[in-house]
PQR file of N, CA, C, O and H, with PARSE charges and radii, in Angstrom:
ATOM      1  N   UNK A   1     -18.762 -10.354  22.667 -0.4000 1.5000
ATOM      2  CA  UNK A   1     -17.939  -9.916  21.542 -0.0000 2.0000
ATOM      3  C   UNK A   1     -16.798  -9.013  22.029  0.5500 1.7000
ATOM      4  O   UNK A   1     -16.957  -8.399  23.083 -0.5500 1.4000
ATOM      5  N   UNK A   2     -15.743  -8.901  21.383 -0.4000 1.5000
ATOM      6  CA  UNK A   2     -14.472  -8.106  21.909 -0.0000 2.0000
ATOM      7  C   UNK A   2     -14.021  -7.396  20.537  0.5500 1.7000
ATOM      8  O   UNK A   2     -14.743  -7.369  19.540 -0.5500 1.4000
ATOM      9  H   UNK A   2     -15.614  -9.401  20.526  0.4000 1.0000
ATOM     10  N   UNK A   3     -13.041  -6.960  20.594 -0.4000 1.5000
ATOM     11  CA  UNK A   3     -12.520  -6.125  19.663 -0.0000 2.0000
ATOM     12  C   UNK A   3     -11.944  -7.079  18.390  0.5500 1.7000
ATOM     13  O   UNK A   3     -11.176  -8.028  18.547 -0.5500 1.4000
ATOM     14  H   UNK A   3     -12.456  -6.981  21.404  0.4000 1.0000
ATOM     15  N   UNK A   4     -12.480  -6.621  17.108 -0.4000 1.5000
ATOM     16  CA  UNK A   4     -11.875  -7.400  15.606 -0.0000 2.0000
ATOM     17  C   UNK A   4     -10.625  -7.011  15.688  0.5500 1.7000
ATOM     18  O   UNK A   4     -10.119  -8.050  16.113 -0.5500 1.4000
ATOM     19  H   UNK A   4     -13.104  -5.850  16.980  0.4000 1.0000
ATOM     20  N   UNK A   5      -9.914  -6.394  15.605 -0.4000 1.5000
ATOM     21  CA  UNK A   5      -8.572  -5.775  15.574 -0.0000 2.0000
ATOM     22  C   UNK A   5      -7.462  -4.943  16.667  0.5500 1.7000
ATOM     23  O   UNK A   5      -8.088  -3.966  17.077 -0.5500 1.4000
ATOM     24  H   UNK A   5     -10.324  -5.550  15.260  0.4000 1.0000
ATOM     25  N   UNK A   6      -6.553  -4.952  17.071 -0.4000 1.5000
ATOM     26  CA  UNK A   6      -6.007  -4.307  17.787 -0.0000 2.0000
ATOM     27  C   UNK A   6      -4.620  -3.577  17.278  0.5500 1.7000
ATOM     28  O   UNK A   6      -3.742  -4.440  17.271 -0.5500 1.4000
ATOM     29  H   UNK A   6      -6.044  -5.746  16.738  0.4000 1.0000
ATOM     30  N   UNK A   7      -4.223  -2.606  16.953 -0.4000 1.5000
ATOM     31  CA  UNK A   7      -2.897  -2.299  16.315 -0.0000 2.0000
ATOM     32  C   UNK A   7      -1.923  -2.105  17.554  0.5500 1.7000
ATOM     33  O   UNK A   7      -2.059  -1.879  18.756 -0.5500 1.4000
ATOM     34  H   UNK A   7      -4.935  -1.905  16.959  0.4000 1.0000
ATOM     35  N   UNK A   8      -0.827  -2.314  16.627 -0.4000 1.5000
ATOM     36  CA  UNK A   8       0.195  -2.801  17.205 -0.0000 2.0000
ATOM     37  C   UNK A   8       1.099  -0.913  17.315  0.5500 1.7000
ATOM     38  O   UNK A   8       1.079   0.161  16.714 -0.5500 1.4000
ATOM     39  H   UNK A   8      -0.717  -2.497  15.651  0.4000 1.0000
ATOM     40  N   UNK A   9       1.739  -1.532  18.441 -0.4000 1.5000
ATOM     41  CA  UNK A   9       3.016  -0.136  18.559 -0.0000 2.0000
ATOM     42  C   UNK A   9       3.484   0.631  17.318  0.5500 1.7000
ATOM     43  O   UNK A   9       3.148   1.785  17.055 -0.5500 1.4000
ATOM     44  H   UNK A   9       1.756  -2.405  18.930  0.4000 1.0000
ATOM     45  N   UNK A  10       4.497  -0.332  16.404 -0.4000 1.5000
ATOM     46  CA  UNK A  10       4.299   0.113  15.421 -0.0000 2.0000
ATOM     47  C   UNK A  10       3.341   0.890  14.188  0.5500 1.7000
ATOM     48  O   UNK A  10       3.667   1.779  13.402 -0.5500 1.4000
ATOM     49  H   UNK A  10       4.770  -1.270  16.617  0.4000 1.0000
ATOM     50  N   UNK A  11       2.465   0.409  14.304 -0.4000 1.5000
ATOM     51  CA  UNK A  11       1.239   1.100  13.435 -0.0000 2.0000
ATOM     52  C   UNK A  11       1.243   2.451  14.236  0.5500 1.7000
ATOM     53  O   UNK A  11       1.891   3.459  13.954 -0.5500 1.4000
ATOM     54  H   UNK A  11       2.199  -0.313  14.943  0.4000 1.0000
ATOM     55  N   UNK A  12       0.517   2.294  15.133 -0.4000 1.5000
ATOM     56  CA  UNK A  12       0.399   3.430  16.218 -0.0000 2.0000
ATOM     57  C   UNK A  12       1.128   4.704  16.071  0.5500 1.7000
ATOM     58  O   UNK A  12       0.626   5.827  16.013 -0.5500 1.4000
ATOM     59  H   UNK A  12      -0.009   1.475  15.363  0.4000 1.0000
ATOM     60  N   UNK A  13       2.781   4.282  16.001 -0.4000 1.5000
ATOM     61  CA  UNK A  13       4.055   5.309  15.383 -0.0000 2.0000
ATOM     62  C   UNK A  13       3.834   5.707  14.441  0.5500 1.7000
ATOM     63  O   UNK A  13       3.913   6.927  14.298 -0.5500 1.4000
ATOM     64  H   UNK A  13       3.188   3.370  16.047  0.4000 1.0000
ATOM     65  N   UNK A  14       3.395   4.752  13.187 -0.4000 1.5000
ATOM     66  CA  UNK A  14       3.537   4.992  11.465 -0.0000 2.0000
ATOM     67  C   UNK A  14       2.296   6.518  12.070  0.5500 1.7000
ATOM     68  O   UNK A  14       2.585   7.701  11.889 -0.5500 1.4000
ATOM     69  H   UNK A  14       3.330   3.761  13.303  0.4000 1.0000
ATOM     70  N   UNK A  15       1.339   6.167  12.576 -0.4000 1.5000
ATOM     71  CA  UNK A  15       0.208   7.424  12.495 -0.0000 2.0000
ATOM     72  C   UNK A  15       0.235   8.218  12.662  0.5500 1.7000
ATOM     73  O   UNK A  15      -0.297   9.054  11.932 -0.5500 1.4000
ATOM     74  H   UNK A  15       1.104   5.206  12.723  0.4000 1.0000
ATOM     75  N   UNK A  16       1.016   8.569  13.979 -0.4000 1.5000
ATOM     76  CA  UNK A  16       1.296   9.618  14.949 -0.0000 2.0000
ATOM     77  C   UNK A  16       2.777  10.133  14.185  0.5500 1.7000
ATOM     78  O   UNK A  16       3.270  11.115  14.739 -0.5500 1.4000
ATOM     79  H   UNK A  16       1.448   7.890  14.572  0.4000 1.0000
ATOM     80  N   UNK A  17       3.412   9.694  13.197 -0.4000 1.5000
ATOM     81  CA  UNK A  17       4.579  10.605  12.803 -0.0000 2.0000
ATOM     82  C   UNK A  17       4.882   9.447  11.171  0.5500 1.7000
ATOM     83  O   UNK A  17       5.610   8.457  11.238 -0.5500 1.4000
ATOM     84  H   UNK A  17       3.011   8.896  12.746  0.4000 1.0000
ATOM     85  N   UNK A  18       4.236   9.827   9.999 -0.4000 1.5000
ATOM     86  CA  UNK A  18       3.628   9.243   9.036 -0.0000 2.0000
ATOM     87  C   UNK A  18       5.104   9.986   7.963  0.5500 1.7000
ATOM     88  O   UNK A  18       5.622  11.102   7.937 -0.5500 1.4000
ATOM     89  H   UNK A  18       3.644  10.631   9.944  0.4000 1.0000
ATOM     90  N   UNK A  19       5.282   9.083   7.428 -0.4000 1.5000
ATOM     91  CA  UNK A  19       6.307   9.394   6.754 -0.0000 2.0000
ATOM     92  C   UNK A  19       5.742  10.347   5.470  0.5500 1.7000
ATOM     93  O   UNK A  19       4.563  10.395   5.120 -0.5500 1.4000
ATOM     94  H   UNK A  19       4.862   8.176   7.450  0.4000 1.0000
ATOM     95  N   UNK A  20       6.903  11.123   4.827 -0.4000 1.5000
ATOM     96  CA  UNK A  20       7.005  12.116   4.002 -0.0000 2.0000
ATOM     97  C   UNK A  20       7.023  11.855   2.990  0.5500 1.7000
ATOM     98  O   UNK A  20       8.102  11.337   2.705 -0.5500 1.4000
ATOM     99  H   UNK A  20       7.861  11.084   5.112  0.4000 1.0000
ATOM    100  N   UNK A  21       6.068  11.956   1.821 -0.4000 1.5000
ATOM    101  CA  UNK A  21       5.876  11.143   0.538 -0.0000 2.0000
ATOM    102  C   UNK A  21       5.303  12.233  -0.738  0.5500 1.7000
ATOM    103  O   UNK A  21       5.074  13.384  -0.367 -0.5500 1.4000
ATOM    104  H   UNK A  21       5.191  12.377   2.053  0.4000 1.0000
ATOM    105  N   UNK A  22       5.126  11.984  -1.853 -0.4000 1.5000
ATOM    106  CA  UNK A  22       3.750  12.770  -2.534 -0.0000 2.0000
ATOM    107  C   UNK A  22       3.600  11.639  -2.845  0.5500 1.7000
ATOM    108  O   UNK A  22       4.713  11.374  -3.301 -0.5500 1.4000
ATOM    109  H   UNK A  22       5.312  11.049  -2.155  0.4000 1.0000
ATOM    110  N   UNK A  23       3.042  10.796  -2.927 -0.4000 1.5000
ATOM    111  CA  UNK A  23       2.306   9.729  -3.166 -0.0000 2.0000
ATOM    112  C   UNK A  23       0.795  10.002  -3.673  0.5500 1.7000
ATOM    113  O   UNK A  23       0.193  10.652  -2.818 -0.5500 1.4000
ATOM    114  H   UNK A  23       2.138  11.011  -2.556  0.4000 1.0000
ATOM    115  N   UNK A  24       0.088   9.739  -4.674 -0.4000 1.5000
ATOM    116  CA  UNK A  24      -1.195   9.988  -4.902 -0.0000 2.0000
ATOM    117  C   UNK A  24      -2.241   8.879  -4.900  0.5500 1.7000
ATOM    118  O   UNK A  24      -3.446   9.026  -4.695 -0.5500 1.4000
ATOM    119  H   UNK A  24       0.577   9.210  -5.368  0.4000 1.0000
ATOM    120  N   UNK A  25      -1.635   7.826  -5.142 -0.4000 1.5000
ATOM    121  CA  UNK A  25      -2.021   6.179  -5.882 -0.0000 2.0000
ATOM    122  C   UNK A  25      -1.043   5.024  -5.245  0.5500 1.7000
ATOM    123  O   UNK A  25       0.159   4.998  -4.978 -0.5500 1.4000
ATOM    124  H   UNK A  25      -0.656   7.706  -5.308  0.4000 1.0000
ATOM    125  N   UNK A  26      -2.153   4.048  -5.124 -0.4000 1.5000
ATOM    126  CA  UNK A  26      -1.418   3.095  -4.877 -0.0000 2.0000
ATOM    127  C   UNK A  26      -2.313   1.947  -4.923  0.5500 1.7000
ATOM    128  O   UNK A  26      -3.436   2.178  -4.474 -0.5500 1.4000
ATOM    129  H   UNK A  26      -3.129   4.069  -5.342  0.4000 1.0000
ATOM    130  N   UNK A  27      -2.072   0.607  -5.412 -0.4000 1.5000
ATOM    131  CA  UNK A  27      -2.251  -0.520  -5.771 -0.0000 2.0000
ATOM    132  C   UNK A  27      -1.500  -2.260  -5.282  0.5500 1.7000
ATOM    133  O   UNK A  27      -0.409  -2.746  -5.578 -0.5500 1.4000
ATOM    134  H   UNK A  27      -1.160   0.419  -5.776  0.4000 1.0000
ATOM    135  N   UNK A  28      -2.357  -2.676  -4.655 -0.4000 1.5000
ATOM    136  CA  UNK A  28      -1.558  -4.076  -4.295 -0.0000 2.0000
ATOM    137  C   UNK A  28      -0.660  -4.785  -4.965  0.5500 1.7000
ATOM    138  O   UNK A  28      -0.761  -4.371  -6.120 -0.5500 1.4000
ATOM    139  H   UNK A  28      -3.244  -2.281  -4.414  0.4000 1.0000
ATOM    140  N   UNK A  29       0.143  -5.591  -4.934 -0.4000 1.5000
ATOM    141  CA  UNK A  29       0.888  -6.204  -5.821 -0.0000 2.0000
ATOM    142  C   UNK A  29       0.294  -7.170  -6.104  0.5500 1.7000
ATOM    143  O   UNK A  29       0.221  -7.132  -7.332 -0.5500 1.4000
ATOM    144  H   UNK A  29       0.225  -5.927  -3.996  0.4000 1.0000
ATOM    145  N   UNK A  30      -0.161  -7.984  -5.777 -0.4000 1.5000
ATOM    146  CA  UNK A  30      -0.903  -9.184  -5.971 -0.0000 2.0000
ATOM    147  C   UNK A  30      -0.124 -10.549  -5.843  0.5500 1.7000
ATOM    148  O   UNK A  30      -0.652 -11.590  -6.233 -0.5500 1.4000
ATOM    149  H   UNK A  30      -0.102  -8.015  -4.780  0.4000 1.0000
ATOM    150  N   UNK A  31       0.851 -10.534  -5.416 -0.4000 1.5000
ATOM    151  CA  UNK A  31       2.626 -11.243  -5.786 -0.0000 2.0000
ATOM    152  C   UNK A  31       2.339 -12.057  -4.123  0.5500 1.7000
ATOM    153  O   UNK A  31       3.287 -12.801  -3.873 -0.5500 1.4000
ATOM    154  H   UNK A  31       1.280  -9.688  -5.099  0.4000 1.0000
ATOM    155  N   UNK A  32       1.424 -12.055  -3.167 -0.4000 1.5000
ATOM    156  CA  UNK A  32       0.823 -12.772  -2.169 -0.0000 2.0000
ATOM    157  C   UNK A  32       1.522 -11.851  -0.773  0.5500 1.7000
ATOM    158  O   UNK A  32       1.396 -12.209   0.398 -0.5500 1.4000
ATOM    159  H   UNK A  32       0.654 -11.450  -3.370  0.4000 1.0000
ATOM    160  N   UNK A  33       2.168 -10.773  -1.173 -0.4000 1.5000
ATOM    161  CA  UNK A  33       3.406  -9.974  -0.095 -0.0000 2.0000
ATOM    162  C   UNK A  33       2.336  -9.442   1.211  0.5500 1.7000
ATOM    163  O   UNK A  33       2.490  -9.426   2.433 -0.5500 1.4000
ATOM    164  H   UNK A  33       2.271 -10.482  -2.125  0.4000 1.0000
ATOM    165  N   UNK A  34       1.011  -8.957   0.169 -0.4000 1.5000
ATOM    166  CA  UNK A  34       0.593  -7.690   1.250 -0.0000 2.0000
ATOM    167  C   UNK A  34       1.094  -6.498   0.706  0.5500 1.7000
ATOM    168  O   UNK A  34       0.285  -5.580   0.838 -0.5500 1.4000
ATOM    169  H   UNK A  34       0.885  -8.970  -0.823  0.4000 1.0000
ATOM    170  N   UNK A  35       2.130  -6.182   0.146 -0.4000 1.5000
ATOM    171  CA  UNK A  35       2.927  -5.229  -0.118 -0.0000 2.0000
ATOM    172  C   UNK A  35       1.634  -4.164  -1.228  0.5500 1.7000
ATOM    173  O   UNK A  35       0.587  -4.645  -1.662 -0.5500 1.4000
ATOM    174  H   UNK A  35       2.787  -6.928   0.040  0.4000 1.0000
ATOM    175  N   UNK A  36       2.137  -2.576  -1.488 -0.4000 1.5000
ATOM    176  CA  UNK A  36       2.329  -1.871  -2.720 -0.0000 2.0000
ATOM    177  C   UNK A  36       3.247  -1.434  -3.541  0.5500 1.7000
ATOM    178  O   UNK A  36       4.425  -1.121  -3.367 -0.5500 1.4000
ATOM    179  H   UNK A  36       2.988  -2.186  -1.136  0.4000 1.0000
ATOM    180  N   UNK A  37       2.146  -1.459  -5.016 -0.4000 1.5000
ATOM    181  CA  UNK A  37       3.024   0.208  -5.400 -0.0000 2.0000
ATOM    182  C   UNK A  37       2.311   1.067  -5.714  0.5500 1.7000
ATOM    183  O   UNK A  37       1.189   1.066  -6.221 -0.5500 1.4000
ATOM    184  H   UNK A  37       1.189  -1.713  -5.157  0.4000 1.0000
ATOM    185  N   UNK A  38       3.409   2.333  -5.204 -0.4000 1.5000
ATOM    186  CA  UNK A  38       2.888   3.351  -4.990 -0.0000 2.0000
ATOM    187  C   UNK A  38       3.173   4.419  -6.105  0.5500 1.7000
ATOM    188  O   UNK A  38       4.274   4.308  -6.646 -0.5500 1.4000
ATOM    189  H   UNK A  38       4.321   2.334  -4.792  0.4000 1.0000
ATOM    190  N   UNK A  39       2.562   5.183  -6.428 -0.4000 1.5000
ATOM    191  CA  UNK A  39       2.726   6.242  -7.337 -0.0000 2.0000
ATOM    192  C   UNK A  39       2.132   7.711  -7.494  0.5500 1.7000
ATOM    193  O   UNK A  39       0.995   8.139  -7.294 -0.5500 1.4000
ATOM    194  H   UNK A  39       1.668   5.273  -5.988  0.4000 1.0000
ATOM    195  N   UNK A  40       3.287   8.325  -7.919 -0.4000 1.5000
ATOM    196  CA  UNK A  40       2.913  10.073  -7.620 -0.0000 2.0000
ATOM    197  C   UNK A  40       1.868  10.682  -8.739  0.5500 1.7000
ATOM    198  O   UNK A  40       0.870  11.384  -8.575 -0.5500 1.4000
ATOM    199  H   UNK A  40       4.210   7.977  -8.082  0.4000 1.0000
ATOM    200  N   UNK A  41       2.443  10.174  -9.889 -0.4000 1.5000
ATOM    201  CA  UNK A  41       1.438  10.448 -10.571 -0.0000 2.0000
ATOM    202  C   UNK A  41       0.269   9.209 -11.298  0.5500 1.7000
ATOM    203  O   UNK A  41       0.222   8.047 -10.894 -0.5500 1.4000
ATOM    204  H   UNK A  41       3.253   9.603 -10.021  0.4000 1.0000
ATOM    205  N   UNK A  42      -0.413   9.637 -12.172 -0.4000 1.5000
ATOM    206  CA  UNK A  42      -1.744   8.755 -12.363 -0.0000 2.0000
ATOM    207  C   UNK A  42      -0.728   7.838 -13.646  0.5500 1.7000
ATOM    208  O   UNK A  42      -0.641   6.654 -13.322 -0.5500 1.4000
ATOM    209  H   UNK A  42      -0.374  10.581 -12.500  0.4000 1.0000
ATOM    210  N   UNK A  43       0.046   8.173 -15.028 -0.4000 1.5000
ATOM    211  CA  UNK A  43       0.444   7.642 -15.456 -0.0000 2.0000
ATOM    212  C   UNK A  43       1.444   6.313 -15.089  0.5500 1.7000
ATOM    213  O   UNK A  43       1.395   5.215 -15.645 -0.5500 1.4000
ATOM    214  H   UNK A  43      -0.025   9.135 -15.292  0.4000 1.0000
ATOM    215  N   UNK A  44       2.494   6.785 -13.841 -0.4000 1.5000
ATOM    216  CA  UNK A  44       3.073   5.605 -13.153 -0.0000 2.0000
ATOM    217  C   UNK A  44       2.098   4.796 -12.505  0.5500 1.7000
ATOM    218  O   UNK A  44       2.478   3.651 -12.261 -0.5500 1.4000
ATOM    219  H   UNK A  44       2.533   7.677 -13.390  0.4000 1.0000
ATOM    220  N   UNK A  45       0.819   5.124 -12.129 -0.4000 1.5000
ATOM    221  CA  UNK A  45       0.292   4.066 -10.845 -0.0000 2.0000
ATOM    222  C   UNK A  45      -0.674   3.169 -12.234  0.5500 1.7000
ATOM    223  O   UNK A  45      -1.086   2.055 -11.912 -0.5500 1.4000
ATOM    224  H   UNK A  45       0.510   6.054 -12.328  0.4000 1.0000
ATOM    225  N   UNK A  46      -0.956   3.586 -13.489 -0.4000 1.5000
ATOM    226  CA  UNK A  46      -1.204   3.007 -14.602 -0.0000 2.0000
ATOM    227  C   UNK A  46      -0.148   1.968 -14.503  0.5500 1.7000
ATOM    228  O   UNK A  46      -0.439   0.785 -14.328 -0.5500 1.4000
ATOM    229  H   UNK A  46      -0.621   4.491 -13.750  0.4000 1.0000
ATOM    230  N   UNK A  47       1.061   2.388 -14.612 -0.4000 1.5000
ATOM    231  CA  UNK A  47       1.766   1.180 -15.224 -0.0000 2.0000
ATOM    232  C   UNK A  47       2.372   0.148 -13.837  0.5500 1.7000
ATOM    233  O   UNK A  47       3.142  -0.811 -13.771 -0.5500 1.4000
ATOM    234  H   UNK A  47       1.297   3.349 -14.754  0.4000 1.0000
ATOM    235  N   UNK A  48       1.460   1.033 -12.704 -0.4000 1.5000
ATOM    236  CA  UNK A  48       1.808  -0.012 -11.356 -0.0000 2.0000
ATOM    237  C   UNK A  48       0.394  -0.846 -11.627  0.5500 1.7000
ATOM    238  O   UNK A  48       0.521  -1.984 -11.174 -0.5500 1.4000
ATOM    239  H   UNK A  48       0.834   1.811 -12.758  0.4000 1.0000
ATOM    240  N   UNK A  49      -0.398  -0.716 -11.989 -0.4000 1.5000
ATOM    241  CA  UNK A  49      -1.366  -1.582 -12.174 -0.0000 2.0000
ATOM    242  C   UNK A  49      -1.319  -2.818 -12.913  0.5500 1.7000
ATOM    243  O   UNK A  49      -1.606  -3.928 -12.465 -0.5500 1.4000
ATOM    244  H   UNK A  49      -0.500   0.208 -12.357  0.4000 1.0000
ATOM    245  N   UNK A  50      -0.770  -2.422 -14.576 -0.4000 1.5000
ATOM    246  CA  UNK A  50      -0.104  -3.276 -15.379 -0.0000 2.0000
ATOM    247  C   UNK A  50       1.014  -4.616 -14.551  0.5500 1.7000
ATOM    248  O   UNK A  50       0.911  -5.818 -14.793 -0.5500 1.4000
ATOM    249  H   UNK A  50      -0.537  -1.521 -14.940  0.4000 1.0000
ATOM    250  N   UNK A  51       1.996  -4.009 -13.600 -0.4000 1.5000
ATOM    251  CA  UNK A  51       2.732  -4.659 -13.334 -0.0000 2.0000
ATOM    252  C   UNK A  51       1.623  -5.617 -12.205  0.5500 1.7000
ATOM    253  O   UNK A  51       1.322  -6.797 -12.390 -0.5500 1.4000
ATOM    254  H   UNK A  51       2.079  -3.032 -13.403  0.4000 1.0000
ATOM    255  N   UNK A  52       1.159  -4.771 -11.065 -0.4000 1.5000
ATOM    256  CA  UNK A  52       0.236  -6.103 -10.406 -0.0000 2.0000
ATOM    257  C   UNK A  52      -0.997  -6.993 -11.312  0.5500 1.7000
ATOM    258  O   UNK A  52      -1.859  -7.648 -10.726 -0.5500 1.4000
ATOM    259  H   UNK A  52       1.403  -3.813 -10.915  0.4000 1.0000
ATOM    260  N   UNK A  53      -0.933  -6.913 -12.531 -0.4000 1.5000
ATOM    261  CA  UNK A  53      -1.965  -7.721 -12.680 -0.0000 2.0000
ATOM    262  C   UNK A  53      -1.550  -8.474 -13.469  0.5500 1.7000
ATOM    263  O   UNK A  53      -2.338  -9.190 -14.087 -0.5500 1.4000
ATOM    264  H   UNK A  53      -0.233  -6.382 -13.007  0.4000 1.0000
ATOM    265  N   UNK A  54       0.278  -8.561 -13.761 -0.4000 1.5000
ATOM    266  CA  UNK A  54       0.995  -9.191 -14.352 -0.0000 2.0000
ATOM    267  C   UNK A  54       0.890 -10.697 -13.230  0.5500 1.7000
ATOM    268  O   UNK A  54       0.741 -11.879 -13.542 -0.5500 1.4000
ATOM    269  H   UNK A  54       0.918  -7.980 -13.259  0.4000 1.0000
ATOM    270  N   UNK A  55       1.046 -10.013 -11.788 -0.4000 1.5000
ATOM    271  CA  UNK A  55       1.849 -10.777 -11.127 -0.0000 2.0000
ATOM    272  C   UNK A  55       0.727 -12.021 -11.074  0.5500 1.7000
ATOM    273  O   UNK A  55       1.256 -13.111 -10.861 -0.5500 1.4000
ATOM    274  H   UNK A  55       1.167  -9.053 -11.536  0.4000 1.0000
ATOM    275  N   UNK A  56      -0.796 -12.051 -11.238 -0.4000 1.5000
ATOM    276  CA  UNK A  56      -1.290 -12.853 -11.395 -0.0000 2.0000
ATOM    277  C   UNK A  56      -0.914 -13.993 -11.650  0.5500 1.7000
ATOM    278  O   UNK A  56      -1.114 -15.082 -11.113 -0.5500 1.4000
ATOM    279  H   UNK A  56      -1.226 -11.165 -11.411  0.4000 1.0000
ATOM    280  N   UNK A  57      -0.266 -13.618 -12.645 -0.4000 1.5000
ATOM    281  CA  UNK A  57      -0.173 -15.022 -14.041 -0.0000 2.0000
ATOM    282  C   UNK A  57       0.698 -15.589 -13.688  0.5500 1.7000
ATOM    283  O   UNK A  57       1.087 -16.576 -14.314 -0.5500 1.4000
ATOM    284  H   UNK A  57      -0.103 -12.733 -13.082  0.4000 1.0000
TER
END
């Protein structure tokens, strides 16, 4: 057996110097990206939820 995963340079950077946010929440898009959204407070990441579970349909 060997290693499931290996990160890449990039990742590595994002960790070691992680960008500057208040971010509290965050939720997939569901839109097939991989992507989020993200939100500071609980009411926006409500209506980030609404929007990914739009993208379902």
């Amino acid at each position: 057996p060997g290693p499931i995963s290996n990160p890449g340079k990039a990742a590595m950077e994002a960790m070691l110097n992680p960008q500057k946010n208040n971010y509290l929440y965050y939720v997939t898009k569901k839109d097939g990206t991989g992507e989020h959204y993200f939100a500071e407070t609980f009411a926006k990441h409500k209506e980030n939820i609404r929007r990914s579970e739009a993208n379902l349909k």
